[in-house]
C-alpha positions as CSV (number, residue, x, y, z in Angstrom):
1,X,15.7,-40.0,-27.9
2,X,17.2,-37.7,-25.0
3,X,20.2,-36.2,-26.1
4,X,23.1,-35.7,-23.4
5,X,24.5,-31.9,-23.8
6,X,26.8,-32.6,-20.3
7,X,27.7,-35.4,-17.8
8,X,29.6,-34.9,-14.5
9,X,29.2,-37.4,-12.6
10,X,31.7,-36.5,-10.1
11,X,29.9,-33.3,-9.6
12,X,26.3,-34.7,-10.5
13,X,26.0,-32.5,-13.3
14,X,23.9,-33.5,-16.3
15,X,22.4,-31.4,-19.2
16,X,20.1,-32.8,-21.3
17,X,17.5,-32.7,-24.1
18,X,14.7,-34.6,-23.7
19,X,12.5,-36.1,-26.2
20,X,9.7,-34.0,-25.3
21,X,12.0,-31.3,-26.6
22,X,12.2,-29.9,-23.2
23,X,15.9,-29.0,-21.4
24,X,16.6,-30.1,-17.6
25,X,20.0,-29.5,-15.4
26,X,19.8,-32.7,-13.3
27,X,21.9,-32.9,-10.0
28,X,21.9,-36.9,-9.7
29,X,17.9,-37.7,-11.0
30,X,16.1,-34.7,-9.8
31,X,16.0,-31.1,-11.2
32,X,19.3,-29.3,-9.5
33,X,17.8,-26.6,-7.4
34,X,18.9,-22.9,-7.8
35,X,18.8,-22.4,-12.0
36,X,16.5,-22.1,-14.4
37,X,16.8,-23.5,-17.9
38,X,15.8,-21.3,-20.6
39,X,14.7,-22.9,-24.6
40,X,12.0,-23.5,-26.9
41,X,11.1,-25.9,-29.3
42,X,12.4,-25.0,-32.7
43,X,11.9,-27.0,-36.6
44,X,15.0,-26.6,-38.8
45,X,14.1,-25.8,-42.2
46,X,16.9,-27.2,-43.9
47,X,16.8,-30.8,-42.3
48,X,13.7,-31.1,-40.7
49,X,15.8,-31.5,-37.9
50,X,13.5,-31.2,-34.1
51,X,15.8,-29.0,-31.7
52,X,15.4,-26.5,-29.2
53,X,17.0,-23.1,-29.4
54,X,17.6,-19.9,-27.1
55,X,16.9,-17.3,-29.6
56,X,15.6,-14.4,-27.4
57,X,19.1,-14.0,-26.0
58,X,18.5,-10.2,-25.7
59,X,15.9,-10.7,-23.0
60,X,17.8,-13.6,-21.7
61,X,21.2,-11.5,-21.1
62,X,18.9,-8.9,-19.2
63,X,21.5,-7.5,-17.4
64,X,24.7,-9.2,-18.4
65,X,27.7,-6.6,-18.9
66,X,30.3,-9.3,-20.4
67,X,31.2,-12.3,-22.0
68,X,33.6,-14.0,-19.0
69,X,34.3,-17.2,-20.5
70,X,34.0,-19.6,-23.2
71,X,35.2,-23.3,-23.9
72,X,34.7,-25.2,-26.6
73,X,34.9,-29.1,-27.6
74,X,34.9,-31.1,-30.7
75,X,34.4,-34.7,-31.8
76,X,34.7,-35.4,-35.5
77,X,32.0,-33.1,-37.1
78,X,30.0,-32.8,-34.1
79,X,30.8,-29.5,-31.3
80,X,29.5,-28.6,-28.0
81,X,30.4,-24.5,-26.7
82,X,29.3,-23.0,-23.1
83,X,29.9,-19.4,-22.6
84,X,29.5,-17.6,-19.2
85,X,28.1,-14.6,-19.3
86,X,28.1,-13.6,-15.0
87,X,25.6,-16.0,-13.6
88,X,24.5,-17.1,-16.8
89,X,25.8,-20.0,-19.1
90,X,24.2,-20.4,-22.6
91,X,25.2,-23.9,-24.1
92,X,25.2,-24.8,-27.2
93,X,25.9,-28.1,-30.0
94,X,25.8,-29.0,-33.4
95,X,27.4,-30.2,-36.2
96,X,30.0,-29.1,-39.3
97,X,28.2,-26.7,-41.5
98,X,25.1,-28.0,-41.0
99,X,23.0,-25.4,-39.0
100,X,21.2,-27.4,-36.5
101,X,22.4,-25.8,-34.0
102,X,20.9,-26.4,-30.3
103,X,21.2,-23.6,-27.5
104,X,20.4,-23.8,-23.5
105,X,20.3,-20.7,-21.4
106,X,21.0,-21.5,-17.8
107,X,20.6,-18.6,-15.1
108,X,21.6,-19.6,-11.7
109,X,21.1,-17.4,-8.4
110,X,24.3,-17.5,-7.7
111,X,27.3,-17.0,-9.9
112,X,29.0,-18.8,-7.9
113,X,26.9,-22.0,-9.1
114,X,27.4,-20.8,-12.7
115,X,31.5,-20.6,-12.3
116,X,30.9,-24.2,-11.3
117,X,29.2,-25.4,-14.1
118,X,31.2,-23.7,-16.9
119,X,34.4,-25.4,-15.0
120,X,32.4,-28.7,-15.1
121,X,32.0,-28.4,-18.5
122,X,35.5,-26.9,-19.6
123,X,37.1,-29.8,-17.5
124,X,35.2,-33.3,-17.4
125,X,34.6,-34.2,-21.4
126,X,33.1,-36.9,-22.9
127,X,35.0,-39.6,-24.1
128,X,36.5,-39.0,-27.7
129,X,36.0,-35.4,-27.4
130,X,38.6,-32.7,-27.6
131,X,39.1,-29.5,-26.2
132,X,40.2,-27.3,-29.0
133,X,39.6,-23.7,-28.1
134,X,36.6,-21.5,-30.0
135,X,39.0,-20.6,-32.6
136,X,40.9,-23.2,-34.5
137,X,40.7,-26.8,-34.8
138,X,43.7,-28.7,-35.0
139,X,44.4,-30.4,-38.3
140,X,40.9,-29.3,-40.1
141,X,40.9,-25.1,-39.9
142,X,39.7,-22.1,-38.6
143,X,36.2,-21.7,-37.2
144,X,33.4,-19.4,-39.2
145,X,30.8,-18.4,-36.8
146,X,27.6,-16.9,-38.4
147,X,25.3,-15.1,-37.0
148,X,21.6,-13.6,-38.0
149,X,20.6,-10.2,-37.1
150,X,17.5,-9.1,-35.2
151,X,15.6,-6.1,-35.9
152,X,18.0,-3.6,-34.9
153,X,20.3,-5.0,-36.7
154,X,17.6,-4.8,-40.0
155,X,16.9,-1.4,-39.0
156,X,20.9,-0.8,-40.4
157,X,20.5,-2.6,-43.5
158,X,22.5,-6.0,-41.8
159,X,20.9,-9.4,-42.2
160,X,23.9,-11.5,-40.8
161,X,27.5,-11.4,-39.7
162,X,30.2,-13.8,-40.3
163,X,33.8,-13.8,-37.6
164,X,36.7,-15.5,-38.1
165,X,40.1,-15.4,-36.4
166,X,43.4,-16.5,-36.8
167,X,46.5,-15.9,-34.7
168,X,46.1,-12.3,-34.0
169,X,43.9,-11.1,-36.8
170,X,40.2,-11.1,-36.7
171,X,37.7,-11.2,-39.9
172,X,34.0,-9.3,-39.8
173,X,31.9,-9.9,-42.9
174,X,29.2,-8.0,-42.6
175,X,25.8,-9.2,-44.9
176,X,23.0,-6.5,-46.0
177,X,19.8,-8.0,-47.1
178,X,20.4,-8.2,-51.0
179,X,23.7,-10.5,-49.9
180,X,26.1,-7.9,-50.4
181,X,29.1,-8.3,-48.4
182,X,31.3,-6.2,-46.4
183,X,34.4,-7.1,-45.0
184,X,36.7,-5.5,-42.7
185,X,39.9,-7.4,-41.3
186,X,41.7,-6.1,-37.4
187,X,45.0,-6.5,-36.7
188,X,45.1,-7.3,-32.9
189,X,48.4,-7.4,-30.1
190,X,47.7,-10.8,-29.9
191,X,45.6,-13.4,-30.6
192,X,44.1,-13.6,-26.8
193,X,43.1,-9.7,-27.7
194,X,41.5,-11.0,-30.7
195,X,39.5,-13.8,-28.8
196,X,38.5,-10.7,-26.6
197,X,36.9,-8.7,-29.8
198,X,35.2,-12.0,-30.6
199,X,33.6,-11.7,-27.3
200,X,32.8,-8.3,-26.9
201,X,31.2,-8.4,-30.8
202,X,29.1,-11.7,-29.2
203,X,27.9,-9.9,-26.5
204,X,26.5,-6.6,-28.3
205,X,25.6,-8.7,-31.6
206,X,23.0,-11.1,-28.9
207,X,22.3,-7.6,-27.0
208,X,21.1,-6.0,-30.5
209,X,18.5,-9.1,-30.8
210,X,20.5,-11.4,-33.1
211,X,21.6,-14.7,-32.1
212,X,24.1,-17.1,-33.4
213,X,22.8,-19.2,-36.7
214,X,26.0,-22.0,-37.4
215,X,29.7,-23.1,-37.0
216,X,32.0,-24.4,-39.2
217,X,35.5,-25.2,-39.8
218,X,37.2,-24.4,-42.8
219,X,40.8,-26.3,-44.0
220,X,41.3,-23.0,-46.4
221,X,41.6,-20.9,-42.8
222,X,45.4,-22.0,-41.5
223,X,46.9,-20.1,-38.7
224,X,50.2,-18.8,-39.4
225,X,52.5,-22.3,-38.7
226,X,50.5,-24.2,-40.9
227,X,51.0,-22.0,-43.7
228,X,53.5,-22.1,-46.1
229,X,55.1,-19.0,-47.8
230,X,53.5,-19.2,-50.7
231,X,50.3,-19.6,-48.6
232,X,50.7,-16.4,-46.8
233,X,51.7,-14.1,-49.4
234,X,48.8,-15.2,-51.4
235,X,46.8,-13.7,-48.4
236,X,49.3,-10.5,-47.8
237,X,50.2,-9.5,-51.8
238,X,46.3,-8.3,-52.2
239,X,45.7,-5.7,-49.2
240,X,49.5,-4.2,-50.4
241,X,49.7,-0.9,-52.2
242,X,52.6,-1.6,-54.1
243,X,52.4,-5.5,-54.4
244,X,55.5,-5.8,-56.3
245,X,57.6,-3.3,-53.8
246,X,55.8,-5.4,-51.0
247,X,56.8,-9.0,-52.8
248,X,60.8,-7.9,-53.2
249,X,61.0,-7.3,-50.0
250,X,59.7,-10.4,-49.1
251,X,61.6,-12.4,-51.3
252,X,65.1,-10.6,-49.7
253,X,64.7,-11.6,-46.4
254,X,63.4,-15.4,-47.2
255,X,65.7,-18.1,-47.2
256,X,66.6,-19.9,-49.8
257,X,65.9,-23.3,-47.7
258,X,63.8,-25.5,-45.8
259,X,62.6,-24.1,-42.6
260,X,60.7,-21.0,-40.9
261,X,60.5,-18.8,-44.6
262,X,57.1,-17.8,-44.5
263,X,57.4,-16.6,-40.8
264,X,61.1,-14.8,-41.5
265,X,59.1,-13.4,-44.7
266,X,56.4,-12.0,-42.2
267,X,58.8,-10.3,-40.3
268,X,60.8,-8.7,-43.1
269,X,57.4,-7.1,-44.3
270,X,55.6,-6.0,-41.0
271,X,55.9,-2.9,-42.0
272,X,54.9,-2.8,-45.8
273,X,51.5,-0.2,-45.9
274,X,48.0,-2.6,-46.1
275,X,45.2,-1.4,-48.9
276,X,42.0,-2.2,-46.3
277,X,39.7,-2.0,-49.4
278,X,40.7,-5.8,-49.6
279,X,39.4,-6.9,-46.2
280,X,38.2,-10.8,-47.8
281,X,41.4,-11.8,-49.5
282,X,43.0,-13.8,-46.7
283,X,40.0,-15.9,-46.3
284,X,39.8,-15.9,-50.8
285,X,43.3,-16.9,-51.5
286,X,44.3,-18.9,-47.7
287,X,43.8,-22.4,-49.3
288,X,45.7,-21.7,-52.7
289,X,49.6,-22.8,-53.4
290,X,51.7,-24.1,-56.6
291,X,51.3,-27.4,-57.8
292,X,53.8,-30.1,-59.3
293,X,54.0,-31.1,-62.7
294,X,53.4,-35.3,-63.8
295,X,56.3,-35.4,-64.8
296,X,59.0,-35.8,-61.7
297,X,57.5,-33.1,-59.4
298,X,58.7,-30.3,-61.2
299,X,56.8,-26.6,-60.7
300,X,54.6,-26.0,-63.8
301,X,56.0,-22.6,-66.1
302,X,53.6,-20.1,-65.3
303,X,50.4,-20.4,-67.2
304,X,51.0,-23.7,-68.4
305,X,48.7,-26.1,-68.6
306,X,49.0,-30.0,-67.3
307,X,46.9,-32.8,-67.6
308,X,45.3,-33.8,-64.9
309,X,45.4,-37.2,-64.0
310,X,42.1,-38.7,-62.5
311,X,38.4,-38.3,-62.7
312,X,36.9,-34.2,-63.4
313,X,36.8,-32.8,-60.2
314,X,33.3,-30.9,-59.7
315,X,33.6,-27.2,-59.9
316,X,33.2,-26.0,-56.3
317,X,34.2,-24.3,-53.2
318,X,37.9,-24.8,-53.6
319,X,39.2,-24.6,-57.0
320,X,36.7,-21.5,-57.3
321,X,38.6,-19.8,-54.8
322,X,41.7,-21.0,-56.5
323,X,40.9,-19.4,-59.9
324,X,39.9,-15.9,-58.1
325,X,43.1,-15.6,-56.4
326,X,45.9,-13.7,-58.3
327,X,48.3,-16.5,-58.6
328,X,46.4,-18.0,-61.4
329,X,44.4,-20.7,-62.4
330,X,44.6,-25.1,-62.4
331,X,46.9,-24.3,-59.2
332,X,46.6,-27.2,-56.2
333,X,47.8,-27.4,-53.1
334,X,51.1,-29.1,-52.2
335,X,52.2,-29.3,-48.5
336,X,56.4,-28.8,-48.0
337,X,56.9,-32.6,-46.7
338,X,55.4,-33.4,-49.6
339,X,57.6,-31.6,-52.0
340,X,61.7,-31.4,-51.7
341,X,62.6,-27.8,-51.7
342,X,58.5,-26.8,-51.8
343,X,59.6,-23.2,-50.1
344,X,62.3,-22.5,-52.4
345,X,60.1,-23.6,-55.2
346,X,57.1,-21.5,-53.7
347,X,59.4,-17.9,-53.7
348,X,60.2,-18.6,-57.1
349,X,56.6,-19.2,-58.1
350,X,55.8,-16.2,-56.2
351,X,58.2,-14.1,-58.0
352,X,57.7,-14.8,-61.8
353,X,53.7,-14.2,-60.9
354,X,53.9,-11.1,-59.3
355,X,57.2,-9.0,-60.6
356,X,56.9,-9.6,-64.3
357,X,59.5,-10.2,-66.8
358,X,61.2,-6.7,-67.5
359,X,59.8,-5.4,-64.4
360,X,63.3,-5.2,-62.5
């Protein structure tokens, strides 16, 4: 079955995947002249799946200096991502989490020719698909890129890295080969310098040998206006050095109504001094918040236990992460709209677990 990777036919434009597991750039029904398509045949061991892959992407890049451009597109679980590097464009699809991912390098003569592929594909989408940026996707999270390391990178003790970025702040995990994990977290200007980092760590990481291994969005990954205070703090109260200095101030400046609290609450604490030896917290405690009682949608007392209504829920991904996190265990999440008064409720949760009774 030849799968379609691109179709312009305005421009007559078309990428594809044959069943021969061989890649052709077709201008109308004949080979467009001026490129040359770069892959290899490649078994996944987790599906079985039959793709073909760019992994020599050091040799590839040759003599590449940067990472110009990048666009990105997603349909349900299913992605598509071209990056320009000069007169090169690597493209690249999968799915959700589920590491068959597919890679094409393209080189064209010209760069010219490559600037008008990358627009082609940034522009003219399939229908269904959505451009959503490399970052975030709307409604389902942030995007976790992983990558493996190549033998340089083993040389250093680093099997694989994992980047993330919300808003202006970028994640690096870094992975040794007993697992071992090493995280550190960058504050940027902006979150366009932070797309920037992303690109430069791309470009040195596939320069090094590695090459990119799979993508996935993640709902407990929300950028900053889909968080609510509660939310956030649970991310910012364990890089503080004084949590409970760090949570009073917080709790000052919020409002004691509906609106923009967790952002006003950002604001008041900009300043507060960060502990760094917590790098992994945002990404630990992002998808944790207070949860209503069964009885009238009252918040819980702290450490109390209620019922839970329903079938047992399997231990897993999510409530593990909820009973690391410092606000306590059995705790779900519950969205504002959802709640009356859910930010008001959420200050007062987050005061009686972090300042104590008898603390003031």
């Amino acid at each position: 079955m030849t799968t379609v990777l691109h179709d312009d036919k305005k421009a007559r434009l078309r990428l594809i995947i044959t069943d021969a597991r061989a890649a052709q750039l077709l201008s109308g029904k004949t080979p467009a002249a001026g490129v040359e398509v770069t892959t290899e045949p490649h078994d996944s061991l987790h599906w079985g799946n039959r793709l073909v892959r760019l992994d020599a992407l050091k040799d590839w890049l040759d003599d590449a200096k940067t990472l110009d451009e990048r666009s990105m597109r997603w349909k349900g679980a299913q992605y598509a991502e071209a990056l320009r590097f000069g007169r090169r464009v690597l493209v690249c699809a999968g799915e959700n989490n589920a590491r068959n991912l597919q890679s094409v390098g393209l080189t064209f003569e010209e760069e010219a020719e490559a600037k008008r592929f990358f627009t082609s594909f940034a522009t003219v989408r399939p229908k269904g698909w959505v451009d959503t940026g490399s970052v975030y996707v709307e409604g389902k999270g942030g995007i976790s890129r992983e990558y493996l390391g190549g033998s340089a990178h083993s040389k250093r003790g680093v099997h694989a890295a994992i980047v993330r970025v919300l808003d202006e702040v970028s994640f690096l995990t870094t992975v040794d080969k007993k697992g071992k994990r090493t995280e550190k977290r960058t504050v940027h200007v902006n979150e366009a310098a932070a797309l920037a980092a992303l690109n430069a760590f791309e470009l040195a990481w596939y320069r090094e040998g590695g090459r990119q291994h799979e993508i996935e969005f993640m709902k407990t990954l929300l950028r900053r206006k889909d968080r609510t205070l509660l939310d956030w703090a649970a991310e910012e109260v364990p890089l503080q050095a004084d949590p409970v200095r760090f949570t009073r101030k917080l709790l000052q400046d919020a409002p004691r109504r509906s609106g923009s609290a967790a952002e006003r609450g950002q604001r008041a604490a900009a300043n507060a001094p960060h502990d760094s030896r917590c790098a992994l917290a945002p990404c630990r405690g992002a998808g944790v918040a207070r949860r209503r009682s069964s009885r009238g949608g009252e918040p819980s007392p702290a450490g109390a236990r209620v019922p839970r209504r329903g079938p047992p829920r399997r231990r897993g991904g999510y409530r593990r992460r909820a009973e690391r996190s410092h606000l306590g265990r059995g705790e779900a999440r519950a969205r504002p709209e959802e709640v009356p008064g859910a930010r008001r409720q959420d200050a007062e949760a987050l005061r009686a677990r972090v300042i104590r009774p008898g603390a003031d």
